[in-house]
N, C-alpha and C positions, 0 to 999 in steps of 0.2 A: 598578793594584792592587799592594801591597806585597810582598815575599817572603813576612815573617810572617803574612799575613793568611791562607792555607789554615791555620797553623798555629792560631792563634786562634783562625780558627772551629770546627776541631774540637773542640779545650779544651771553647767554649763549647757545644758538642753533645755532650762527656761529662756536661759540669754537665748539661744540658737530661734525658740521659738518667737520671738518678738521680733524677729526681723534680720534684713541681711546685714545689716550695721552694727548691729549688737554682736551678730554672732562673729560675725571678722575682729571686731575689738576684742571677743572673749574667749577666741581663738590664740590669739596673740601670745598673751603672759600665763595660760594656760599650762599646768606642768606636765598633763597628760601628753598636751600637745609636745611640750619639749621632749621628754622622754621618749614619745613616737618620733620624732627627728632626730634625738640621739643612738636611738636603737636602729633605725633605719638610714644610717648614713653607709655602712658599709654596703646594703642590698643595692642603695638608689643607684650609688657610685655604677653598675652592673648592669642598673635598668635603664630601659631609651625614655622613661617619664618616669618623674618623681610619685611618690606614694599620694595620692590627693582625699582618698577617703578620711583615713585619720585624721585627719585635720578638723572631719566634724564628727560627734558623738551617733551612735546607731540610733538615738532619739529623732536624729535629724530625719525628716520626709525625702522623700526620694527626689522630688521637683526643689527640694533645698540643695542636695548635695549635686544635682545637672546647673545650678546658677552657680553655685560657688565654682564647678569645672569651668562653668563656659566664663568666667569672668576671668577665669586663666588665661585662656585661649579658647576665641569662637567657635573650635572646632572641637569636638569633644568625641571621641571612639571608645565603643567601649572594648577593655579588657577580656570579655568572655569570648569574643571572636577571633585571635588572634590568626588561626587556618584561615579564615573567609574573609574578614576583614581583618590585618594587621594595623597596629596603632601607625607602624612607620609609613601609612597612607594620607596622613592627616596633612601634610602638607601640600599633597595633591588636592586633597579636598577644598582645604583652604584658598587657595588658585584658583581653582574651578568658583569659590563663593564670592571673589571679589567681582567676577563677571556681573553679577546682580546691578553694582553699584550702588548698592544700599546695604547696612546695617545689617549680616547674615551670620545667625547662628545655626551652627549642623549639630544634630545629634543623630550620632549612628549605635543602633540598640540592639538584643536580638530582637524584642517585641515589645512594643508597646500603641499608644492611640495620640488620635488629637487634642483630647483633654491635658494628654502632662504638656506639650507645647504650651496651652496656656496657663498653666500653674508655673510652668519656668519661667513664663514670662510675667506674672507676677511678682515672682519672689527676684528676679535680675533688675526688673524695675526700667528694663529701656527696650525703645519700640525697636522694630525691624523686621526679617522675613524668619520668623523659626520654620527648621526645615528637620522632618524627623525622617533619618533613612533606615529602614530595617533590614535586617539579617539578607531574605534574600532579594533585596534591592528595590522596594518598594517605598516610595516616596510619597512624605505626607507632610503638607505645609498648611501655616497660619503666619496670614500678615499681620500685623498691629505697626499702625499709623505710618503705611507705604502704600504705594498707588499700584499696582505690579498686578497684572493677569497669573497672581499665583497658581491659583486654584487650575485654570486649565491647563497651565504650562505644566503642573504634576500631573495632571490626566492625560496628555499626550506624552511624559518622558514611559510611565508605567504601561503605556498600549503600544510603543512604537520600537522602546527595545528590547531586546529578547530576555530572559528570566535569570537564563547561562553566560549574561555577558559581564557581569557584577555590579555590584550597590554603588562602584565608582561612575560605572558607565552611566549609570540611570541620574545620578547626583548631575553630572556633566549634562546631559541633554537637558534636563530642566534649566539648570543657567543659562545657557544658550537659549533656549526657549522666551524662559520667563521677561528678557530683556525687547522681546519683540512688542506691536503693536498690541493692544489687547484687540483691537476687530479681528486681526490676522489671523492669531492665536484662538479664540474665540470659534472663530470659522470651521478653525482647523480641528475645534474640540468637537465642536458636533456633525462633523464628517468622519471622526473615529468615531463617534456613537452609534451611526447607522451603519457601523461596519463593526460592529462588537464583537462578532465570533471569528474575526480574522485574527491568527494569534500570530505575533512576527517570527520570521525564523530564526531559528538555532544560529546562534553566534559558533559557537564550540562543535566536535566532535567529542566522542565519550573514547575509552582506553576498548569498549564494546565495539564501536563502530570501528575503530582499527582493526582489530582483531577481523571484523567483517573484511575490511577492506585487504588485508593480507590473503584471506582466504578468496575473495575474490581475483587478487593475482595472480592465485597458485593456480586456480580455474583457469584464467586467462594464457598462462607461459606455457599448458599443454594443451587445451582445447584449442586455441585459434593455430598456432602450431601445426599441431596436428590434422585440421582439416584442410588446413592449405597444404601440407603433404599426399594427403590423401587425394586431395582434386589433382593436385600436378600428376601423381603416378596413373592416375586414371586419363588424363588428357597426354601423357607419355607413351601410352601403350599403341601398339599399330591395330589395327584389325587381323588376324591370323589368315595367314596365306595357304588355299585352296590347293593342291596342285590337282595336273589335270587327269585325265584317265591316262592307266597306263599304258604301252605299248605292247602289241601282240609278240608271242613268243614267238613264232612262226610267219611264215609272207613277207611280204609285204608292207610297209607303214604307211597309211595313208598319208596322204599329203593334204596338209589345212588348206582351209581354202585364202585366197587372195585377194585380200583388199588392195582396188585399182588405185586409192589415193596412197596406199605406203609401198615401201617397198619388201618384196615378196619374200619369207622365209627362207632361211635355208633348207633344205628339202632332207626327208631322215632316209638313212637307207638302214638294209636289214641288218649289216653288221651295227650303225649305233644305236639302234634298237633293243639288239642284242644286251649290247652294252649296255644301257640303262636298267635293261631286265635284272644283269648281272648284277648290277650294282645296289639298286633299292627295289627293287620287285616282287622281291620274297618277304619283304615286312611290308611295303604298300599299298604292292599292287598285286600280289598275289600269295596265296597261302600253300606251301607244300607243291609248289608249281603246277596247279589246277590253274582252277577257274579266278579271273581278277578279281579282289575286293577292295569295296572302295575304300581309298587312299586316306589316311589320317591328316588332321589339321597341325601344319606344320607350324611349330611355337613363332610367337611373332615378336619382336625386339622393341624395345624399348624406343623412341627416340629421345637421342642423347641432348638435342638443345634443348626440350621440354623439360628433361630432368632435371638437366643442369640450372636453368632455371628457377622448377621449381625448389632446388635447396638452396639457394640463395635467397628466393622467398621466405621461403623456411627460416631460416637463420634470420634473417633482416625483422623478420616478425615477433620471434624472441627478444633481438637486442631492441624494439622496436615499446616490448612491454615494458621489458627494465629502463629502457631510456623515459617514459612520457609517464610512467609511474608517481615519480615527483611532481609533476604538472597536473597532470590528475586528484590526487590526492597530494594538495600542500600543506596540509592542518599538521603544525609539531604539536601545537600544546591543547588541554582538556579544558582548560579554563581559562580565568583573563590572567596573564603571566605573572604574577605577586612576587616579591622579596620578601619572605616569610625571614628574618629574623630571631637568631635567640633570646634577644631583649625581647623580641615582642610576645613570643610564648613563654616568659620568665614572670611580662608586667602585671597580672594579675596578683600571683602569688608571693610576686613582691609587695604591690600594695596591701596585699590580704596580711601577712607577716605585718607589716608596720601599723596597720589598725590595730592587731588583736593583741601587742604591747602596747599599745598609747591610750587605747578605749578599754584597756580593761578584760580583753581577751572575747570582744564582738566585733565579727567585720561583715557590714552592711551595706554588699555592690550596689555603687551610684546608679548600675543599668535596672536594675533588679529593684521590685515595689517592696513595701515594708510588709514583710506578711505578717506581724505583732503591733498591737497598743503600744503609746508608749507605758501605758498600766500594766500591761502583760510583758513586756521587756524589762520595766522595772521588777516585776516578780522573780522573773528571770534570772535578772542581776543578782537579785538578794540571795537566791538558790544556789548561784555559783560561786558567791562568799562564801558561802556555808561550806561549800564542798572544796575552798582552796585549798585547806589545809591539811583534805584528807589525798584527791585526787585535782588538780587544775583542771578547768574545761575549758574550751577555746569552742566558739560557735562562728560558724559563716555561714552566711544568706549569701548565695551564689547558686546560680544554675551549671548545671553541667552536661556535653551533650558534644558531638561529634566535631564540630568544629570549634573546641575550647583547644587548651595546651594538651590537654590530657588526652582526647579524641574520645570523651564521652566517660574516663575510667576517674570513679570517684576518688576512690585507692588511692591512684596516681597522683590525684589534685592536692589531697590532704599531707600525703609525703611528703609532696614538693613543700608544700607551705612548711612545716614540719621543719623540713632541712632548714627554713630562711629564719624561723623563729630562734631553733635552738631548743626549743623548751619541751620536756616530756609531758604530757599529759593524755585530755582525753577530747579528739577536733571529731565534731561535727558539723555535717555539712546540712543546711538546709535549702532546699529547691524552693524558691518563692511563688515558681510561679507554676510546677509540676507537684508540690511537697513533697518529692521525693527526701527522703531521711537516709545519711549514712553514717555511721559512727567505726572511727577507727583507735585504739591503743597505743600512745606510745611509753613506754615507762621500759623500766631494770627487768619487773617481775611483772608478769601476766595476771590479769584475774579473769573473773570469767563473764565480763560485761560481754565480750561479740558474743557467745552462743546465747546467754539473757537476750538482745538484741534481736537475735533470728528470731527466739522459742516468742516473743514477743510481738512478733510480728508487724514492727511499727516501722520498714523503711517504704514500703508504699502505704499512700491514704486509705482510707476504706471506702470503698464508691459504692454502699449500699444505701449511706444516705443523698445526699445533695450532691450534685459535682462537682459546684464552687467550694462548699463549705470541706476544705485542705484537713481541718481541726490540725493547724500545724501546730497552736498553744498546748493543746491535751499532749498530743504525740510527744512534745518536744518535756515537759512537763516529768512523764514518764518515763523519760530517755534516762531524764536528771534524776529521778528515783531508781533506775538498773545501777547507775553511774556510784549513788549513795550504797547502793546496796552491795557490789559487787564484793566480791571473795576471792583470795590467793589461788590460785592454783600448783603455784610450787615450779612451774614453766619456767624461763627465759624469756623475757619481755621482745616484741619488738619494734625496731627502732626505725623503721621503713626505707632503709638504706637500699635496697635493693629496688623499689622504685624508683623507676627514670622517665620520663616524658618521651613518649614516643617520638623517632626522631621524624624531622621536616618531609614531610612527601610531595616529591618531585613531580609539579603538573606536566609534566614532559611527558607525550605519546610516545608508544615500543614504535621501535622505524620499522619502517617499511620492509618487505622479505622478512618477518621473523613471525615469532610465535605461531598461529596458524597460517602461513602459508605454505609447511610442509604437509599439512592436511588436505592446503589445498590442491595442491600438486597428486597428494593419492584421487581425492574427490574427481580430480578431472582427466584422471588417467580411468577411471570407471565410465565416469561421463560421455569421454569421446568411444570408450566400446559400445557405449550404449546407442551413441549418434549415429557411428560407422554401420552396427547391426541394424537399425535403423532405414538409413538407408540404400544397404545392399537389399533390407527385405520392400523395399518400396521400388528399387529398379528391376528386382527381379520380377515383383506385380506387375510394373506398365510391361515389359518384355511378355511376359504372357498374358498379357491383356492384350497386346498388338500382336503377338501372332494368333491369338483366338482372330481377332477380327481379319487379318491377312486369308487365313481359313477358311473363316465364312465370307470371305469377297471373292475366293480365288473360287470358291464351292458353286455350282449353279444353284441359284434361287429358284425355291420353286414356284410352279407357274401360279400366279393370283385367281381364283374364279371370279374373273369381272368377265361382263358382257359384249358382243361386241353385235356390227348388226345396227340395221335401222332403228332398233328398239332404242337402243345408246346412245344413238347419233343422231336421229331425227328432232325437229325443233319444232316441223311444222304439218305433223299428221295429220293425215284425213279420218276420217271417220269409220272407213273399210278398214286402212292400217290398224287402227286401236282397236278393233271389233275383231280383227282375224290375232291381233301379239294377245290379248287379254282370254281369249279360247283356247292357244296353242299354250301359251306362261300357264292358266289355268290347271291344262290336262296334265302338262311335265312337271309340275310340284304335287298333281296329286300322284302321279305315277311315283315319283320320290319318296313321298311319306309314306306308301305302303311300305316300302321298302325298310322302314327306320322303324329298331327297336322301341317298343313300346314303351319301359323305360325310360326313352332317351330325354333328358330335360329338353333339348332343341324342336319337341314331338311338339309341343302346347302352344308356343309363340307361330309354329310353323302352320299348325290348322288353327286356328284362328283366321292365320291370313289368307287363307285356301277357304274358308267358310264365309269371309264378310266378302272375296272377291268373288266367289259360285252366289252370293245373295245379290250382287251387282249386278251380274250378269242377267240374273233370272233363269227359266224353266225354255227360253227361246233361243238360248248363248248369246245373248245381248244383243239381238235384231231391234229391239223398240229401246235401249240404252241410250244416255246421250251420251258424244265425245265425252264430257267429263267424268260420267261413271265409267266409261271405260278406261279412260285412263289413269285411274282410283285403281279400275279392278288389275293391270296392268304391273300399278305400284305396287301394292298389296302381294300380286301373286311373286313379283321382284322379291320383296322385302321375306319374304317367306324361303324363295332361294336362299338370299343370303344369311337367314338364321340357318339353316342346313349347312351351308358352308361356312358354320363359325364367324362370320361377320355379323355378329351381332351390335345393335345399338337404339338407343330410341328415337333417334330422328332421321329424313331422309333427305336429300340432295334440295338445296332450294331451288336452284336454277332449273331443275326436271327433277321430278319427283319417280319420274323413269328409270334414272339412273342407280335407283337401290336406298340400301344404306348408308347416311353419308359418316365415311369415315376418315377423312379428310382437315377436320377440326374445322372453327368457327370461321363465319365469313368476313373478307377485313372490311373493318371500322368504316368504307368509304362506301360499300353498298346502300347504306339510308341515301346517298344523296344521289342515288340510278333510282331509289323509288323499290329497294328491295329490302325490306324490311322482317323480321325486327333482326337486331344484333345476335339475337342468343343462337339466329339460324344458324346451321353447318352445310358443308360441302363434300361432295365426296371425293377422292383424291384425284379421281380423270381431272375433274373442274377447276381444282385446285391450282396442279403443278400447271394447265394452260393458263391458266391469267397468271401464274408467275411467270411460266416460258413470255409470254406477252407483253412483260413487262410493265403492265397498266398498274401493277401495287406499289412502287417505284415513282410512281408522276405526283406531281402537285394537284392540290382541288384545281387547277385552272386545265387541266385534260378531262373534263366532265365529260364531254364526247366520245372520248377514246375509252372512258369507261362504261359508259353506252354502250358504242358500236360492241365493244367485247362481249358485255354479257347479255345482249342482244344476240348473239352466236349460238349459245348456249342456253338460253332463256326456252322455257317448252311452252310455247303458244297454242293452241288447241282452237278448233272451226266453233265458231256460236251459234247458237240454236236457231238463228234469223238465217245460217249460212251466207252473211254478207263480210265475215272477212274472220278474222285472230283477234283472241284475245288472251292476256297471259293465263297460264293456268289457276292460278292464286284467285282469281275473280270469274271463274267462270262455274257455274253447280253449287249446288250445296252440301254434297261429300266430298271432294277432292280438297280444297282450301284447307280440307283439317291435318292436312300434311303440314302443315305448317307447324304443326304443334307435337306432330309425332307418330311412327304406328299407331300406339296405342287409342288416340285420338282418332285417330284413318276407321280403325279396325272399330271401335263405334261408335261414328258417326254414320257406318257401314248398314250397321245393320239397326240400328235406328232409324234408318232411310228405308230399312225395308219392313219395318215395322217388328222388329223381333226384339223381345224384348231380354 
């Protein structure tokens, strides 16, 4: 580099900064400029777009060097995405921006805001829709001097398509969009607002979800398989045949008996008798030619059309998963299908090469913010005069990151540039917008600036202070002091020949039957043993759960202690009847409890009811009682049987409080409307299964009558003290009614009645 060349280039960075006019004039006859178009005719030759940075000095602002692009072509992509977004999309873009019908500038970036929008469009100098689409497809416009529902047509392409479907797709639905009514659109913006947490769905599947879906078939071609083989041999099989008892060795063979509707056996005689004995009697039907034993279950065969059947199902089920597999899962690709080009992962490092001969060995990506002054750039410069003559330095302001050419490897980026230059020296890289710092060597003879670099530790920032503040001037500052300082080693230089750009990766999903679906195939051969053990042990459960209950149905029941007897069945005693059942109940529960261990818990419940019903009674056996204590004392001495015979419970029969304890469960819902209240009452099971045998639970509310007459059958009326007729028992005394409420209730309001306290 020349002395006057810092000088020049500033010249040509005050022109730049006066405007876009000045600077395209002082562009022109500019030699720096020439020489970046003479040095760069062979790269461009190779690139799909010419090198456009060079063209203006690293002085230039970043919203200078996006106008002077878009004045090229309205459509301007950057360089750093060439994976995610390739340049060779820009003529889809540009398609897509004529829909507008107005004046449309795209700029696609990794990241940036709405502020450069209007800085480019100051320094372009003419109105229309700028439209900024980032990395991953996020769309962000500014109209000047256009009429166009911008603003919501970007807030319905950004919520309506998915994240995975690309920056092209999202670009497209906004033109289409933005060309509608603004009320439409409008509308339609704040009907996605009140539905902000609904996120659209996945465009794409991932190379994971394959992977799943493989494994999923491998499942599939042995479990369903396999359990439709398993059901057919289970519906294939016969029931195993019985044979009968055997034939006596001796006599006689009885002759079967004779169904008159068929026609009549042929009849056995003793020789084929004989014969049978001979033949299977000694493994059958008899052992050691004793006594007969019983005959073994003779294996039972297959049936053949079930079988047959079932393998054809079988098979058909197989070729059934490989066939609809496609149809099922039709997803080839991971992303939206790109023609990634080697021009296109080339244009960067072509344009980078052609800056960093024509400016002087700075190149300052158009995507990418100025992270330097132009006071701190100019320091810059003067430091890397200083240092041409010992070491050359080549600086790039560029980010680097997974979907660049490189796929994220600094290394690699610096090479490439490297190769396109030609020139040895010393390229770093700097990250505008991460500060990331990398410095690579290229020269004959090594020194020992990279391990200076490490021991130095300047390629990440230091985030102890500020998190904006990069200090990419110090960092870089210091870089240029290791650079001055650095010392021989005596090594072999190197030339970075050996890096290459990772090649193109193919958005194409692994097909279908591969990678995991041999695991899935082990996975579902476990699976279906686990199904099958499953349920063998669940048919072998019901099987012995139906013959328990076969067991106990075929078993006699034993007998219930219910009552039986006018006691049970009477609805409408006299006043003798209940004075002679309440003395005899009395005497035979207390003759019982003597009998019953003192221990017994059933002893407590049982005298109680034997104490409040002997208080009923009185010192007379209930000569001066009315019907209704007797028919208390009655219940009571009932209810005390039944705690002895393990029927326990706390309530008793509502329709007769005679009838025990009711254990019968609650009365239905339709009782309140007979006048037999409340709900919570129960029944005891006599009562019960008759209004069901009766059918009256079964009728609509319009059988009022029929619900009546019924429990008018069974209803215990009791003689009233006037002795001019019945009244139910529920209403007659003021002990008995409290059956209504329970023993416990009964038992004292009992002796309440008789003043015991």
């Amino acid at each position: 580099m020349t002395p006057g060349a810092p000088v020049a280039a500033a010249a040509l960075a005050a022109l730049v900064l006066l405007g876009p006019a000045a600077a395209s004039a002082a562009a022109g006859p500019s030699p720096a400029a020439s020489a970046s178009a003479t040095a760069s005719a062979p790269a461009a030759s190779a690139s799909a777009t010419a090198p456009a940075a060079g063209l203006l000095p690293a002085e230039a602002s970043q919203a200078e060097r996006l106008a002077a692009e878009l004045r090229k072509s309205p459509v301007y992509i950057s360089a750093d995405l060439p994976r995610q977004v390739p340049r060779s999309l820009a003529p889809a873009y540009a398609e897509a921006a004529e829909r507008t019908g107005v004046p449309t500038y795209v700029l696609v970036l990794p990241d940036s805001d709405r502020t450069l929008l209007a800085q480019v469009h100051d320094r372009l100098g003419t109105d229309g829709l700028y439209v900024l689409v980032e990395k991953y497809g996020g769309v962000t416009v500014s109209a000047f001097g256009v009429d166009l529902p911008a603003e919501d047509a970007a807030r319905i392409a950004n919520r309506t398509v998915s994240y995975d479907a690309g920056p092209l797709a999202r670009f497209t639905a906004f033109t289409e969009k933005v060309t509608q009514g603004k009320d439409q659109v409008a509308a339609e913006a704040r009907e996605l607002e009140q539905h902000h947490d609904d996120d659209p769905p996945r465009a794409y599947i991932s190379s994971t979800d394959r992977q799943n879906q493989n494994l999923l078939l491998g499942l599939a071609v042995v479990v369903i398989p396999g359990l439709l083989l398993s059901l057919g041999l289970w519906f294939a099989r016969r029931r195993p045949l019985r044979p009968g008892p055997p034939a006596r060795s001796t006599g006689a063979v009885r002759r079967p008996a004779v169904d008159l509707g068929k026609k009549p056996p042929v009849a056995l005689t003793k020789a084929t008798a004989k014969a049978q004995l001979k033949k299977g009697g000694t493994k059958a039907g008899t052992k050691g030619g004793g006594r007969p034993q019983p005959a073994a279950l003779a294996p039972a065969p297959l049936r053949r059309s079930v079988l047959v059947a079932t393998l054809l199902v079988t098979v058909a089920s197989v070729f059934g998963v490989v066939l609809a597999a496609p149809s099922v899962f039709p997803q080839t690709i991971d992303d939206p299908d790109l023609t990634v080009t080697r021009a296109d992962l080339e244009a960067r490092t072509t344009e980078a090469a052609a800056a960093l001969t024509a400016d002087g060995g700075i190149y300052q990506d158009a995507s990418a913010p100025n992270p330097l002054t132009p006071e701190q750039l100019a320091a810059v410069r003067q430091r890397m005069g200083q240092l041409a003559t010992k070491t050359p330095v080549f600086l790039l302001f560029t980010s680097s990151d997974g979907d660049d050419e490189s796929a994220g490897d600094s290394s690699a980026l610096l090479a490439q540039v490297h190769r396109q230059t030609g020139r040895d020296g010393v390229y770093v890289q700097v990250d505008p917008v991460g500060g990331y710092l990398q410095v690579e060597e290229y020269a004959a003879a090594e020194t020992d600036l990279s391990s200076q670099f490490r021991k130095a530790d300047l390629r990440y920032p230091d985030r102890d202070g500020s998190y904006d503040d990069l200090k990419i001037s110090e960092r870089l500052n210091t870089v240029l002091d290791e650079v001055a300082a650095a010392r021989p080693t005596g090594d072999e230089g190197y030339t970075g020949d050996r890096e290459t750009l990772p090649e193109l990766r193919s958005n194409k999903l692994p097909p279908l039957f591969s990678n995991d679906f041999g695991g899935g195939i082990t996975l579902g051969v476990l699976l279906l043993a686990v199904l099958l053990l499953l349920a063998w042990a669940a048919v072998a459960t019901a099987r012995a759960v139906l013959r328990s209950r076969r067991a106990r149905s075929a078993a006699p029941a034993p007998a219930r202690p219910t009552s039986t007897g006018p006691r049970h069945t009477a609805t409408h005693p006299s006043a003798r009847q209940l004075r002679s059942w309440a003395t005899e109940d009395a005497r035979a529960l207390a003759v019982r409890l003597a009998a019953v261990d003192q221990d017994d818990p059933r002893r407590a419940r049982a005298w109680d009811c034997l104490d409040a019903a002997q208080l009923l009674l009185g010192e007379d056996g209930g000569s001066d009682a009315t019907p209704s204590d007797l028919a208390a004392a009655v219940a009571l001495a009932r209810a005390g049987a039944d705690t002895l015979e393990d029927r326990r419970g706390p309530r008793l029969c509502r329709l007769s409080p005679l009838h025990g304890i009711a254990d019968g469960g609650k009365v239905p819902s339709w009782f309140t409307t007979v006048d037999l209240g409340p709900t919570s009452a129960q029944l005891c099971a006599e009562c019960r299964d008759l209004l069901q045998l009766s059918g009256v639970n079964r009728y609509g509310a319009a059988d009022l009558p029929a619900r009546r007459a019924e429990t008018d059958k069974r209803l215990l009326r009791l003689p009233d003290e006037g002795g001019r007729g019945t009244v139910a028992w529920n209403e007659e005394g003021e002990v008995l009614p409290a059956a209504l409420e329970g023993v416990d209730a009964l038992v004292q309001w009992a002796r309440e009645s008789a003043s015991v306290q």
